[in-house]
C-alpha positions as semicolon CSV with decimal commas, in nm:
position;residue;x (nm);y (nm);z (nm)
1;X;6,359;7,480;1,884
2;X;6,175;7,236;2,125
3;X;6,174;6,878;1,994
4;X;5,802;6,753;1,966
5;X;5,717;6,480;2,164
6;X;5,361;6,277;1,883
7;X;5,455;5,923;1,971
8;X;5,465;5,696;2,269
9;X;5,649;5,429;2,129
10;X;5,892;5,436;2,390
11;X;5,646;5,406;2,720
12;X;5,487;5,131;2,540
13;X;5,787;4,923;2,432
14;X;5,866;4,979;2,817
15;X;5,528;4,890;2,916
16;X;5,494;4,569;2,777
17;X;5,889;4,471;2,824
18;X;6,014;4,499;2,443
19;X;6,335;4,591;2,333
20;X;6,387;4,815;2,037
21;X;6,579;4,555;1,869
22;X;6,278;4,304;1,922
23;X;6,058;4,514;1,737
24;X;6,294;4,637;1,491
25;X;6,329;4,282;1,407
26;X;5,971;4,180;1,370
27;X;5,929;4,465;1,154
28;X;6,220;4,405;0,948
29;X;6,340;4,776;1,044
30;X;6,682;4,873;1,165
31;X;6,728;4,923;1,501
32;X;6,857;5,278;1,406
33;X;6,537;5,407;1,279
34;X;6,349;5,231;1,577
35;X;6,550;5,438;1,783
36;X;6,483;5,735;1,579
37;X;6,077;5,696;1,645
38;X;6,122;5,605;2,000
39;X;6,305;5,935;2,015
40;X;6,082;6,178;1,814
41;X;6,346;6,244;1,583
42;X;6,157;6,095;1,312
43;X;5,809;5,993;1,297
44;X;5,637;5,637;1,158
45;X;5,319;5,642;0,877
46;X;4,999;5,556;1,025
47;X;5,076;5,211;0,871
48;X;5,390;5,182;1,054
49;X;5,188;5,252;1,375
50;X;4,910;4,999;1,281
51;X;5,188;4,723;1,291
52;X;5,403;4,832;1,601
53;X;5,037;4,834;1,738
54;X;4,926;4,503;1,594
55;X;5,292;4,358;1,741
56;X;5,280;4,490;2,080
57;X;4,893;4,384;2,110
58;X;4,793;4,725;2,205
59;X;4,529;4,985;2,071
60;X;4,678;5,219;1,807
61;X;4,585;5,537;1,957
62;X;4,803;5,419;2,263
63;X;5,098;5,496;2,075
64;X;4,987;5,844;1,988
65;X;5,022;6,153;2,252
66;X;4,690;6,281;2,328
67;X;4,617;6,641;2,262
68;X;4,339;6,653;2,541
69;X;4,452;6,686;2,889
């Protein structure tokens, strides 16, 4: 079964030159289950994405794959 891809996390902690274990730390996460959102293998609350989105000083739909093409 194909893995779906609902967050960006990744492209923006890229984007804006953050390691995992930067925002894992500011969030007073693990750097485990940062890695697990930034892979797809688990996904964050909409609370969790208001705060990586708050942190990395970007809008919180950035974070989110678009369904419109």
């Amino acid at each position: 079964m194909k893995k779906l891809i609902l967050n960006r996390i990744k492209a923006v902690l890229a984007e804006r030159g953050v390691a995992n274990k930067v925002l894992a730390a500011k969030m007073g996460k693990t750097e485990a289950t940062v890695s697990r959102w930034c892979t797809n293998d688990i996904q964050p609350t909409l609370e969790i994405l208001h705060e990586i989105a708050r942190i990395l000083d970007v809008d919180m739909r950035e974070l989110i794959v678009s369904t419109k093409k």
